[in-house]
C-alpha positions in Angstrom: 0.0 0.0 0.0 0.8 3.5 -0.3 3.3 5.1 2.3 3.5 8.4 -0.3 1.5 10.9 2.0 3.9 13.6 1.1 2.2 13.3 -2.9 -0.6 15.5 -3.3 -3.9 13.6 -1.9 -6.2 12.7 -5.0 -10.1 12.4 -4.8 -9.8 9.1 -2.6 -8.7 11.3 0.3 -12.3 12.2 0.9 -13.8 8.6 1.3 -13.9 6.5 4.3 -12.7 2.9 3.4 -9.8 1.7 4.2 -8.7 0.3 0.6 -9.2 3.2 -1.3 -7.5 5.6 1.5 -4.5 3.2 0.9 -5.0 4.7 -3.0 -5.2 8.3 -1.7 -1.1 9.1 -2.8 -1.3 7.2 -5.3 0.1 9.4 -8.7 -2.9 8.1 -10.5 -5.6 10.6 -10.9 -8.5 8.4 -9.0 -12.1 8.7 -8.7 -14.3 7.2 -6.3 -17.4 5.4 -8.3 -19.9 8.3 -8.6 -21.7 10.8 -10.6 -18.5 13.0 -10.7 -15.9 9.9 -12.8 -19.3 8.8 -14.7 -19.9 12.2 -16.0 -16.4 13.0 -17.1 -16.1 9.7 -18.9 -19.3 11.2 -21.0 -18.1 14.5 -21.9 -14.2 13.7 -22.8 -15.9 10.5 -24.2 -13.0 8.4 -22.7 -13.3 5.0 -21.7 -13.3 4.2 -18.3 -10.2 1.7 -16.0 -12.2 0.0 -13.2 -10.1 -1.2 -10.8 -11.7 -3.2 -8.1 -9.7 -4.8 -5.3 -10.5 -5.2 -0.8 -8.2 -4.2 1.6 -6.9 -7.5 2.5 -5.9 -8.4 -1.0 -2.3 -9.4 -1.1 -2.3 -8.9 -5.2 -4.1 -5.6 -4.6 -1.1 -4.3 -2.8 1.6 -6.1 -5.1 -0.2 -4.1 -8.3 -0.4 -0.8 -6.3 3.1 -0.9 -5.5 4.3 -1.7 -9.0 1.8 -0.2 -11.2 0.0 2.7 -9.5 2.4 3.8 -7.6 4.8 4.3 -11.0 4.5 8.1 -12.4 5.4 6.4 -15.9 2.2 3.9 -15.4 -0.3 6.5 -13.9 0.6 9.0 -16.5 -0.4 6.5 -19.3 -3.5 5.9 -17.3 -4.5 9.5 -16.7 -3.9 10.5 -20.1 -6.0 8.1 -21.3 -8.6 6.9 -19.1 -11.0 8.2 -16.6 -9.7 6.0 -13.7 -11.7 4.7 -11.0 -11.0 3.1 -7.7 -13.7 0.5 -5.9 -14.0 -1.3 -2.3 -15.6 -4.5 -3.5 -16.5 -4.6 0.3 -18.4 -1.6 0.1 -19.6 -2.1 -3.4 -20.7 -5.9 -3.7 -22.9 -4.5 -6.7 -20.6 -3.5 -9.1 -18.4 -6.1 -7.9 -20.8 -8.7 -9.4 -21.9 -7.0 -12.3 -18.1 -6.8 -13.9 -16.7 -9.9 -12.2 -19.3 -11.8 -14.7 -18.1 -9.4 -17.0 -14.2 -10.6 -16.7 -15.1 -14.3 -16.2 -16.7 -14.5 -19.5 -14.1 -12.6 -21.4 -11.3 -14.5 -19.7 -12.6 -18.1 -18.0 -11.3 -17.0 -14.6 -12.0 -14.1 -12.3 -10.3 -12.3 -9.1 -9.0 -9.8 -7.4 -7.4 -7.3 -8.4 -10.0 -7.0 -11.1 -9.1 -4.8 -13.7 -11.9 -3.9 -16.8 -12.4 -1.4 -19.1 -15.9 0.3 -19.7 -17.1 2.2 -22.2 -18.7 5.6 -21.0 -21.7 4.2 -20.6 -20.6 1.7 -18.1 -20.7 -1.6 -21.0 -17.5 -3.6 -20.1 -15.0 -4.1 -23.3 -12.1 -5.3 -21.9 -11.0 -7.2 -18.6 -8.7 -9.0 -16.2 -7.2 -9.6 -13.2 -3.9 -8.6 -11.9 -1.1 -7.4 -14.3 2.6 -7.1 -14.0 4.3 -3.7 -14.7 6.0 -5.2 -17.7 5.6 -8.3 -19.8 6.3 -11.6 -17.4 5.2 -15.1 -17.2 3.0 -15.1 -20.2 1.5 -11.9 -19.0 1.1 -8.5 -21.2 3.0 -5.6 -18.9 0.3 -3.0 -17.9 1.4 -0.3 -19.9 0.9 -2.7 -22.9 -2.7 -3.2 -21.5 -3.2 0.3 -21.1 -2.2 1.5 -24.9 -3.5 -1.6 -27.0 -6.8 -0.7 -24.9 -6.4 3.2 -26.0 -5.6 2.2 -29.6 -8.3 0.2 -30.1 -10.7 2.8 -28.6 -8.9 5.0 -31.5 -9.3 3.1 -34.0 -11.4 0.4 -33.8 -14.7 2.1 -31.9 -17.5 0.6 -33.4 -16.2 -3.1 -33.0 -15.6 -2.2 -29.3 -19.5 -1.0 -28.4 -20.4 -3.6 -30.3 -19.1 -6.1 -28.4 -19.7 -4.3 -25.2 -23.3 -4.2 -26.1 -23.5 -7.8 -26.5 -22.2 -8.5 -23.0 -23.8 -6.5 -20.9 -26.9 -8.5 -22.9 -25.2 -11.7 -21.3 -25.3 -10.2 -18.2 -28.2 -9.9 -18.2 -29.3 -12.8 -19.8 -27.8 -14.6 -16.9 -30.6 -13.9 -14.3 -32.9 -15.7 -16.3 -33.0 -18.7 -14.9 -36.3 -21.0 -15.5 -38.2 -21.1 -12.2 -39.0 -24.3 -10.5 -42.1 -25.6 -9.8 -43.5 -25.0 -7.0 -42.8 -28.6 -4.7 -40.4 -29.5 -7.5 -37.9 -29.5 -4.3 -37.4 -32.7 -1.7 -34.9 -34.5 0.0 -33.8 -35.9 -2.8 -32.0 -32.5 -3.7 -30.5 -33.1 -0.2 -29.3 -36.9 -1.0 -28.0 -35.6 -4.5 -26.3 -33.0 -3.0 -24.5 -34.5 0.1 -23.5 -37.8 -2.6 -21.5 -35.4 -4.8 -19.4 -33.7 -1.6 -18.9 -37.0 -0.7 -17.3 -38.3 -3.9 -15.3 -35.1 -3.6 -14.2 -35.7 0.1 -10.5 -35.7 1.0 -10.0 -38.5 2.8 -6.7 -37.7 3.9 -6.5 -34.5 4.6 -10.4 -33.2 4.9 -11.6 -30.7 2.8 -13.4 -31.1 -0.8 -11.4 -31.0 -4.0 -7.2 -30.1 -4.5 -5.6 -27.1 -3.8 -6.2 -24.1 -3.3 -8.8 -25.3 -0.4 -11.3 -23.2 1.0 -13.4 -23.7 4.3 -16.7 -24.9 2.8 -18.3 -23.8 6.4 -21.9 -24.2 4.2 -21.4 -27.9 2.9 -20.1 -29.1 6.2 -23.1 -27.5 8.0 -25.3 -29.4 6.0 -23.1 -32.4 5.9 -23.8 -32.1 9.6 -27.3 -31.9 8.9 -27.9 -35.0 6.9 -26.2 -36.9 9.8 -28.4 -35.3 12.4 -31.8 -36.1 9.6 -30.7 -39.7 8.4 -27.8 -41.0 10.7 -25.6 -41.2 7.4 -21.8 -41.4 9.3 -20.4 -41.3 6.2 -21.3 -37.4 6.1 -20.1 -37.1 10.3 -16.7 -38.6 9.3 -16.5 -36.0 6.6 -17.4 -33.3 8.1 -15.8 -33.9 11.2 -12.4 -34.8 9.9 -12.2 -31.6 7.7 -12.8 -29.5 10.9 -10.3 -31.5 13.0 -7.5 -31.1 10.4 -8.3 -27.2 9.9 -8.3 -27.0 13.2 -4.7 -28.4 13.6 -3.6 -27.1 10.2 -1.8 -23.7 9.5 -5.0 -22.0 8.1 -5.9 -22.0 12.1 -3.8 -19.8 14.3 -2.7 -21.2 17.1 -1.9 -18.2 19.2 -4.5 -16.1 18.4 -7.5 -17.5 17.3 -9.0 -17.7 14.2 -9.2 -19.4 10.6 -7.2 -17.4 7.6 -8.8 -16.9 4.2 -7.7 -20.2 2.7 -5.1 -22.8 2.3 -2.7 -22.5 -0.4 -1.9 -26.4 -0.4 -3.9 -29.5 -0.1 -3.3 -30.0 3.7 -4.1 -26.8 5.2 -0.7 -25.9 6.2 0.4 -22.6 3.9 -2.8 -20.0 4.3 -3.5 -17.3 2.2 -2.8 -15.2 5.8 -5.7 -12.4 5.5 -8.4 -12.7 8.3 -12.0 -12.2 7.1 -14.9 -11.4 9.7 -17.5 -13.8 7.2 -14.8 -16.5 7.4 -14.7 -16.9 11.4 -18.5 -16.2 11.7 -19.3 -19.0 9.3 -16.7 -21.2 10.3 -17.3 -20.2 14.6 -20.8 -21.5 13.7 -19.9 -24.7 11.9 -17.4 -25.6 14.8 -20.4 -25.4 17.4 -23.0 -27.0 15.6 -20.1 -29.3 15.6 -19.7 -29.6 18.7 -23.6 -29.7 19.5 -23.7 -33.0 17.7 -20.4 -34.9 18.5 -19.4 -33.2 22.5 -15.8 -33.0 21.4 -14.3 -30.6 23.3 -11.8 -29.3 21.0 -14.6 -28.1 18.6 -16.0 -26.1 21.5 -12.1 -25.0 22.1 -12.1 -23.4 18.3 -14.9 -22.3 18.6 -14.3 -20.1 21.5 -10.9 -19.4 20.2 -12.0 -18.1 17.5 -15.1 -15.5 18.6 -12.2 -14.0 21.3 -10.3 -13.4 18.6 -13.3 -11.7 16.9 -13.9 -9.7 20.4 -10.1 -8.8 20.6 -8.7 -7.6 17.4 -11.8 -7.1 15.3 -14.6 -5.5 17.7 -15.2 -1.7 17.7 -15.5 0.5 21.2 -19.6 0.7 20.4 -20.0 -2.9 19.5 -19.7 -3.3 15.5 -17.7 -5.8 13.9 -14.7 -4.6 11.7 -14.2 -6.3 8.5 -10.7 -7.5 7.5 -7.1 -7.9 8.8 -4.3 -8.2 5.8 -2.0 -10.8 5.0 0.6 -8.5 4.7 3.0 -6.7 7.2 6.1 -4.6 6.5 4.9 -5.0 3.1 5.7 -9.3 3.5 3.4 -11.7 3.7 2.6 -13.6 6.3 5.5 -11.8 8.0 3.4 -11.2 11.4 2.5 -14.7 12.0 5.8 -17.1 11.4 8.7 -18.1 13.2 12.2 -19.5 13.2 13.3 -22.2 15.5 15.8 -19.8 17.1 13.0 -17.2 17.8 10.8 -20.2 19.7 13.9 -21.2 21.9 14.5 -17.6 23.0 11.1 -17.2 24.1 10.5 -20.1 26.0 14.4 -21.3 26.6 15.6 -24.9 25.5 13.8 -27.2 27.1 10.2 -25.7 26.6 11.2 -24.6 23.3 11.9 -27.5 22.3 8.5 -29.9 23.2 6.7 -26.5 21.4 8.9 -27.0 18.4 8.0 -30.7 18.3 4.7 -30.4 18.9 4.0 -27.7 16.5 6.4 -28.6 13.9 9.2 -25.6 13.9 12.2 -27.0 12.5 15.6 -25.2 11.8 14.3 -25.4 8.1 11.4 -24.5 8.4 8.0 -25.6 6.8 7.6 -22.6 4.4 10.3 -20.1 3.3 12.6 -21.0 5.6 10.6 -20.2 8.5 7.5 -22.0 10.3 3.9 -21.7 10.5 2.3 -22.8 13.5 0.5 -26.0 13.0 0.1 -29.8 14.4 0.7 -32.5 12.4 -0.5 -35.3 14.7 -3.5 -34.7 17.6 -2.6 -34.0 20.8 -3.0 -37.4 22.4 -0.4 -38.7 19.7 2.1 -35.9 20.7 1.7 -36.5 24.1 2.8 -40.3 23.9 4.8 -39.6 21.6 6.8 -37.4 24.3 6.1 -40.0 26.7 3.9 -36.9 28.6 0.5 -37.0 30.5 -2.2 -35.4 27.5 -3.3 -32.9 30.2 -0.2 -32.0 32.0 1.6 -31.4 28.4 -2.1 -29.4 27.4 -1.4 -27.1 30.1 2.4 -26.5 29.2 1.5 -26.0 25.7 -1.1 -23.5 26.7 1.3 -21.4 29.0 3.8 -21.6 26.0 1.0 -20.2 23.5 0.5 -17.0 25.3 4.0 -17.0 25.9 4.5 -16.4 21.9 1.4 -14.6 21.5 3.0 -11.6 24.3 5.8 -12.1 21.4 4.5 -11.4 18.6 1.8 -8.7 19.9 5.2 -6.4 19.6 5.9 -7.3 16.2 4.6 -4.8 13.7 0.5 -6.5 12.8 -1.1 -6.5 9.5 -3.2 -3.4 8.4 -7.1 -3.8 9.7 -9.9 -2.7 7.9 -12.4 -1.6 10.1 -15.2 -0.8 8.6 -18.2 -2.2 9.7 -20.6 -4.2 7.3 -24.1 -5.2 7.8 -24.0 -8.4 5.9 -21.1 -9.3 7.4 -22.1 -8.4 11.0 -25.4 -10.2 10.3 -23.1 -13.1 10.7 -21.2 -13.0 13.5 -24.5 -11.8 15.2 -25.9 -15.0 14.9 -22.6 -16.9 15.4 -21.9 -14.9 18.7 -25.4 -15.6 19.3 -26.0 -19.3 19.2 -22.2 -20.0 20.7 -22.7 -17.5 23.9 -25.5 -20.0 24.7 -24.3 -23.6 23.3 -20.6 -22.4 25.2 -22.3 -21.3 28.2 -19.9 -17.9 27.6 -21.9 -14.8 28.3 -20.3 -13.0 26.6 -20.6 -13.7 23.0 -24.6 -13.1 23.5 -23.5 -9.6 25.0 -21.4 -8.9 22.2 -24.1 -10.4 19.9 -26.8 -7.7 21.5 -23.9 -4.9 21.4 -23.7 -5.6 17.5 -26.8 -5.5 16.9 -27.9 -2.4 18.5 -25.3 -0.8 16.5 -26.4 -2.2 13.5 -29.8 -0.6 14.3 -29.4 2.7 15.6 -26.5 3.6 12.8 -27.0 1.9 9.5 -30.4 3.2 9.1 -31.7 5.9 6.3 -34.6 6.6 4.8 -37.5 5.2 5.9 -35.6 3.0 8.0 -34.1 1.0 4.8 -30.9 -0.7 5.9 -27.2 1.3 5.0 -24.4 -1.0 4.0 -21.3 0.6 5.5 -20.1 2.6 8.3 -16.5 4.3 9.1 -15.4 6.9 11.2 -19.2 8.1 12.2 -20.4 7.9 8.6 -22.9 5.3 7.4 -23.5 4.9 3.5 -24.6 3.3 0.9 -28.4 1.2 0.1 -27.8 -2.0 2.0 -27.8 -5.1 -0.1 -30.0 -8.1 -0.1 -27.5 -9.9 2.1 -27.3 -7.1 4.5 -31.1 -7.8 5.2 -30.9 -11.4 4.8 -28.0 -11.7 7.5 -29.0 -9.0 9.5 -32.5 -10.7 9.7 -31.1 -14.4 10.2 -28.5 -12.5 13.3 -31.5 -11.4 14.7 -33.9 -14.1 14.9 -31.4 -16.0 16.3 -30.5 -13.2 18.7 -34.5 -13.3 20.3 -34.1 -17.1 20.6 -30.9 -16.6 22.9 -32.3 -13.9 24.9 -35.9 -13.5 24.6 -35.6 -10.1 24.0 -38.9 -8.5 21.7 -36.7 -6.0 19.9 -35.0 -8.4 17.8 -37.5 -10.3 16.7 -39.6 -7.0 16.1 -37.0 -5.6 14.0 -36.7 -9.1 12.1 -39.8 -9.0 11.3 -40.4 -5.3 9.9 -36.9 -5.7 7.5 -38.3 -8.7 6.3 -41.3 -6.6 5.0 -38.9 -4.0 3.5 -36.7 -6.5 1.9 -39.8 -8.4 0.6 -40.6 -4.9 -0.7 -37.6 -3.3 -2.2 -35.8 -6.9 -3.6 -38.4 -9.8 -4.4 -38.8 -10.8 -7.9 -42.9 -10.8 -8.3 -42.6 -12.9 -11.7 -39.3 -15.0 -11.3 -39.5 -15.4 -7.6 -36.3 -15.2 -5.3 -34.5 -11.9 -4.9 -32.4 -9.1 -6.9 -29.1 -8.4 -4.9 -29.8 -4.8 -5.6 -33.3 -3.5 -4.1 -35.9 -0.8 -5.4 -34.2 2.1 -4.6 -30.9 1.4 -5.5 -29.2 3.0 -8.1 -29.3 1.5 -11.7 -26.2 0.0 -12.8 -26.2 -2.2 -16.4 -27.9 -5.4 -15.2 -30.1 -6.2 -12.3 -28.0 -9.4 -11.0 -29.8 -12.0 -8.4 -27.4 -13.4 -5.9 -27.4 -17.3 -6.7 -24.5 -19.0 -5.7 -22.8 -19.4 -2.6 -19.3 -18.1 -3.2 -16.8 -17.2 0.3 -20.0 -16.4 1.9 -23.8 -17.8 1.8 -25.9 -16.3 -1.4 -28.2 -13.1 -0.4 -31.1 -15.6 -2.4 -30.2 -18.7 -0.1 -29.7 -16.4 3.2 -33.1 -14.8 2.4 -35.1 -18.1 2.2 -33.1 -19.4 5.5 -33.9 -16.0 7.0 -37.7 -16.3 6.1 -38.4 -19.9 6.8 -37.1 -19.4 10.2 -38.8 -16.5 11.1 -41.7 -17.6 9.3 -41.5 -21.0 11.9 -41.7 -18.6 15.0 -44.4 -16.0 13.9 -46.7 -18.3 12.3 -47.0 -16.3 9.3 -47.7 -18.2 6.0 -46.5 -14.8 4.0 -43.2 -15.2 5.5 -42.6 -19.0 4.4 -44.5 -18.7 1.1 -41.5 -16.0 -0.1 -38.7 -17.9 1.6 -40.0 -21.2 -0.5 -40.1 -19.2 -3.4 -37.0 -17.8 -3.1 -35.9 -22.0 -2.9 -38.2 -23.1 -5.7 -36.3 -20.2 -8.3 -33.3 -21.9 -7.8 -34.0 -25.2 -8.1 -32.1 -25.6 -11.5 -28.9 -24.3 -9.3 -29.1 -26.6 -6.6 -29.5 -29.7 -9.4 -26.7 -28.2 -11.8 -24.8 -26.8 -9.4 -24.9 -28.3 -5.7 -21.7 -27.3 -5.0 -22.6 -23.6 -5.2 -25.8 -24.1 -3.1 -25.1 -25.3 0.2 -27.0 -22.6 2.1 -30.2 -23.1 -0.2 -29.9 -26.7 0.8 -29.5 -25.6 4.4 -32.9 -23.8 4.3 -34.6 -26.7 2.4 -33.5 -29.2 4.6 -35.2 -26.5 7.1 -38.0 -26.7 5.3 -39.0 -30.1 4.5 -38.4 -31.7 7.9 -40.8 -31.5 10.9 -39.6 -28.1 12.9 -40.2 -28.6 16.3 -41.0 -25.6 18.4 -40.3 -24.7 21.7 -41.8 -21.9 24.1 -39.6 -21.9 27.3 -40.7 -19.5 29.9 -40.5 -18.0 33.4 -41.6 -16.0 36.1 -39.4 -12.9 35.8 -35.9 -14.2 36.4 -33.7 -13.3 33.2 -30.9 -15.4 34.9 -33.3 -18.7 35.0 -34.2 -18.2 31.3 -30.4 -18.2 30.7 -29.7 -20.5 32.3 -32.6 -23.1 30.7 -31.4 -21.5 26.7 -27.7 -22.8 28.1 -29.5 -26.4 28.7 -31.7 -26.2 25.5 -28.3 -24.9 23.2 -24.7 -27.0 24.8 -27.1 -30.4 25.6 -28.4 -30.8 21.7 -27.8 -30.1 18.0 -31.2 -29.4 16.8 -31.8 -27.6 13.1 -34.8 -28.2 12.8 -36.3 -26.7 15.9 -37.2 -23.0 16.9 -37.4 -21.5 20.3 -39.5 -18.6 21.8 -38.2 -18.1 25.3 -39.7 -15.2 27.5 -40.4 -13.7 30.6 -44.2 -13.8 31.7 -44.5 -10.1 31.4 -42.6 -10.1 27.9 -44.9 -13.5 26.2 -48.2 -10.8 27.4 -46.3 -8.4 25.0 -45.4 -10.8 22.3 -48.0 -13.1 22.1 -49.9 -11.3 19.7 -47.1 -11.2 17.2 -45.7 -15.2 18.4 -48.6 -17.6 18.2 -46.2 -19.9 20.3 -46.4 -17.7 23.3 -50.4 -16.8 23.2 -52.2 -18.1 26.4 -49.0 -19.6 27.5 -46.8 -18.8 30.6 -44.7 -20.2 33.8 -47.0 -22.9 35.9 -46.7 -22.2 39.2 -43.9 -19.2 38.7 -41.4 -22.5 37.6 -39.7 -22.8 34.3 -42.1 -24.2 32.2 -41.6 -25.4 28.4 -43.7 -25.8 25.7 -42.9 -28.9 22.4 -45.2 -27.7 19.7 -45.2 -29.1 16.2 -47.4 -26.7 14.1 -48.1 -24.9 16.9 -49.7 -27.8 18.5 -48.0 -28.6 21.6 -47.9 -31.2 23.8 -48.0 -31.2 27.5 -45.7 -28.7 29.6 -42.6 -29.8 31.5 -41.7 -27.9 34.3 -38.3 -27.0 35.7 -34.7 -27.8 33.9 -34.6 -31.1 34.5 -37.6 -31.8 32.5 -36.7 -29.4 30.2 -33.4 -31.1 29.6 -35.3 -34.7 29.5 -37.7 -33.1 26.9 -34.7 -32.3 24.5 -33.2 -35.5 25.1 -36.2 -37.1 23.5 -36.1 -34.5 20.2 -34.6 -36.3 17.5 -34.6 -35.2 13.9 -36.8 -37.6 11.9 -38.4 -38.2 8.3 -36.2 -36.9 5.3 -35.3 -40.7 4.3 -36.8 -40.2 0.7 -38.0 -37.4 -1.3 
């Protein structure tokens, strides 16, 4: 990134995200996207360089350093081009539109993306990162930048031609064929979970080769289709994937939390950035995890993980920041690794030593001469191994840990970007949410409720329509379909931790907006962008799961599960609509639909619901949620817990709380199916003996 401020600032200076801030120096004469760049593109009638990158984006900062920071490069650029900067955090819209743009042109997309429009915004030209000068089968930028100029020149009409017939592609590309209503059963499941099994890594966990990514979605539902059938072939996968990630380098072990991806096949080498949707998804997977199988370590990662969260990535009022980079000093991965020599000084021979053999730091070293942090075998191995008790050598290890951690806290950390996102908050929400009770930590629900208040007293506008970004005291920009969808899903699952009415109240009124402003009335399912949002080329619908869950697919989980607690058929009927429009993704393309297959598996098996209550004692209702959420793994079961005086208040808007309350001032719950529910138990141990006996059933065939 830029370390330039002595250059005269360029428009950038004014914005408030991190990424394009780092542009600010930069000799390149940026624009933010806006009315401003898209206007002067119209008058000069020059084309227009898109460059789209995120603040954690190793490659991002690589093609800064040796392309944008060059005068020679930027003056080529500013001659020619009206040259704009985008936050693909901030601007998930455009993001979309031209990343289909540069995968057709090219078969492959990322970051840094790099496409030419015309000034009407139709993409011509694309790709991803490019070297200052020709390398590695690569045209040199300044190539790029003058064959694109000369062809502007000289060959205009072929160029809008051929821009107009993409931006037709793009948007021929929503139009997917609809299916029928109840075209959808287990059987989309079973498909589904067979074809991530026949991909399944049996050595090393994980689906596929290298690069490997997390797949938090397909091992939640691999976790799922144990829990609904039995089927241990989908436990063994799913629960050897998260014990070798857990071990592997993509984890770290002094501070908590998972890394973007792993550059190899074992999960050793990550891609270093940390991503708040990353450790929300996989925080969440790790406790369901741990709901089904009581292995402890799950709940250890788990826990790990969310402190991390609350440490590094947590603002003073409560939001969630967004990234931390890969990069220090301008070196990769620089912050995190070690050498043998640095391990012994830290904890002196003896200590160092049974670290370095635990965690596999060798004088070599396991990458570039130095060592990432990782185990190779499980603990009780490395403890025979060494001939040591498991839980003496446990505590050692422990002691050594935050030994290193002290270390390293000196060492110069990666850049942070902390804005805060709804979307991506909407997440943690609900992973801080579910873990505070399954954990029996407090805390994470606190930080859960903190989030979430900030979420709804500062990213609201107009008509209290969600914003999608806040920095420094400024919030911005139409929220997304996925900031509603998560934001909705954080805070259903919020009121079932807590009982509190205003988040199920505020679930339920953005569920009418976002019905409103983003619901296809013909197609079914969901635009990304809503109503009010500005017009860009094509009006994309969020499909696929990619890093994180599809807006579509988050929607219809968000609907279906607030539609189970309300009792409102308006509810489900768009959140199975949203499922039924892409049907012909999750049969062509399973492997990008793991959170629609989440929700149908919702869907189609028997939700059990339960009303737990008491007198007025907010610490008893804790307490009995902390039974209810560390004693089972139960997805296909909803909870409305209350206070007597707060079901009075609710009941009209929770059918599972009318007429119902505490017998005798005790703890009393409530098994409905349907909202027909069986007899009361009172007090925790019949609460705890009444979720013993819930066990997902049905789901066997279609």
């Amino acid at each position: 990134m830029s370390d330039h401020a002595d250059r005269p600032a360029n428009r950038l200076a004014g914005e408030t995200s991190p990424y394009l801030l780092q542009h600010a120096h930069n000799p390149v004469d940026w624009y933010p996207w806006g009315a401003e760049a898209l206007e002067r593109a119209k008058v000069e009638d020059r084309p227009i360089f898109l460059s789209v990158g995120y603040s954690a984006c190793h490659w991002c900062h690589v093609m800064e350093r040796e392309s944008f920071e060059d005068p020679d490069i930027a003056a080529l650029m500013n001659e020619h081009f009206i040259n704009i900067k985008v936050d693909r955090e901030e601007r998930p819209d455009l993001d979309q539109v031209y990343m289909s743009a540069v995968q057709a042109m090219t078969g492959h997309g990322g970051w840094p993306m790099s496409v030419f429009l015309t000034p009407d915004l139709q993409p011509f030209f694309g790709g991803t990162y490019f070297p200052p000068a020709d390398s590695r089968g690569m045209p040199g930028f300044p190539r790029v930048l003058m064959g694109v100029h000369q062809a502007w020149a000289e060959r205009r009409d072929q160029i809008l031609s051929s821009a107009a017939a993409m931006t037709e592609q793009l948007r021929s590309m929503e139009a997917l064929a609809p299916g029928r209503p109840g075209g959808l059963g287990f059987r989309h499941v079973n498909a589904a979970v067979k074809k991530l099994l026949g991909e399944f890594d049996a050595r090393h966990g994980g689906f596929g080769e290298a690069p490997k990514f997390p797949h938090a979605m397909d091992l939640r539902l691999l976790l799922r289709q144990h829990a609904r059938t039995g089927d241990d072939r989908s436990l063994h996968a799913a629960r050897l994937t998260l014990e070798k990630m857990a071990r592997g380098g993509i984890y770290d072990h002094l501070g908590g939390g998972f890394a973007r991806y792993s550059t190899d096949e074992r999960w050793l080498v990550p891609h270093f950035e940390k991503m708040l949707y990353d450790n929300a998804l996989l925080a969440t997977t790790y406790v369901e995890a741990y709901q089904l199988t009581r292995e402890p370590e799950f709940a250890r990662v788990a826990a790990e993980t969310l402190d991390y969260v609350l440490g590094r990535m947590t603002d003073e009022a409560g939001g969630f920041y967004s990234t931390e980079d890969a990069d220090s000093e301008g070196v990769e991965g620089k912050y995190y690794v070690w050498t043998l020599a640095e391990v012994l000084e830290v904890l002196g021979p003896d200590r160092g030593k049974t670290f370095a053999e635990v965690y596999d730091v060798t004088e070599s070293g396991n990458w570039e001469r130095r060592n990432i942090l990782n185990l190779p075998r499980p603990a009780s191995q490395a403890a025979r191994v060494l001939g040591r008790d498991e839980a003496e050598l446990a505590a050692a290890l422990a002691e050594d840990r935050a030994r290193l951690l002290a270390v390293r806290d000196r060492r110069v950390p990666p850049g942070k970007d902390t804005k805060v996102l709804t979307s991506w908050n909407g997440l943690m929400i609900a992973a801080m949410a579910v873990a505070g009770r399954a954990l029996k930590a407090p805390r994470f629900v606190e930080a859960a409720a903190r989030a979430a208040g900030f979420i709804l007293d500062r990213l609201r506008g107009e008509g209290g329509r969600l914003l999608h970004t806040y920095k420094d005291g400024t919030a911005k920009l139409n929220g997304y379909l996925d900031d509603y969808a998560n934001l909705i899903d954080g805070l259903t699952r919020l009121y079932e931790v807590t009982g509190e009415p205003r988040w199920i109240d505020a679930a339920v009124e953005l569920s009418g907006t976002m019905i409103a402003e983003f619901a296809d009335p013909e197609q079914g399912g969901f635009y990304y962008t809503g109503r009010s949002h500005e017009a860009l080329i094509a009006r994309t619908k969020d499909l696929f799961d990619n890093a994180t869950p599809s807006g579509n697919a988050m929607a219809a989980t968000a609907l279906l599960r607030l539609a189970a607690l309300t009792g409102r058929d308006d509810l489900h009927d768009a959140g199975r609509r949203a499922l039924d429009a892409v049907q012909v993704v999750i049969e062509k393309v399973p492997a990008a639909s793991g959170q629609s297959l989440i929700a149908l598996d919702f869907d189609l098996s028997p939700v059990r619901e339960l009303a737990i209550l008491v007198a007025d004692e907010a610490r008893e209702l804790a307490e009995a949620l902390e039974a209810v959420y560390s004693d089972a793994f139960l997805p296909h079961a909803v909870i409305a817990p209350a206070t007597a005086a707060r079901a009075a208040a609710l009941a009209g808007r929770m059918p599972l709380l009318e007429g119902r309350g505490p017998r005798e001032g005790k703890l009393t719950t409530y098994v409905c199916e349907q909202f027909a529910c069986r007899e009361p138990v009172v007090g925790l141990d019949a609460l705890v003996g009444a979720i013993a006996n819930l066990r997902p059933d049905g789901g066997r065939g279609d």
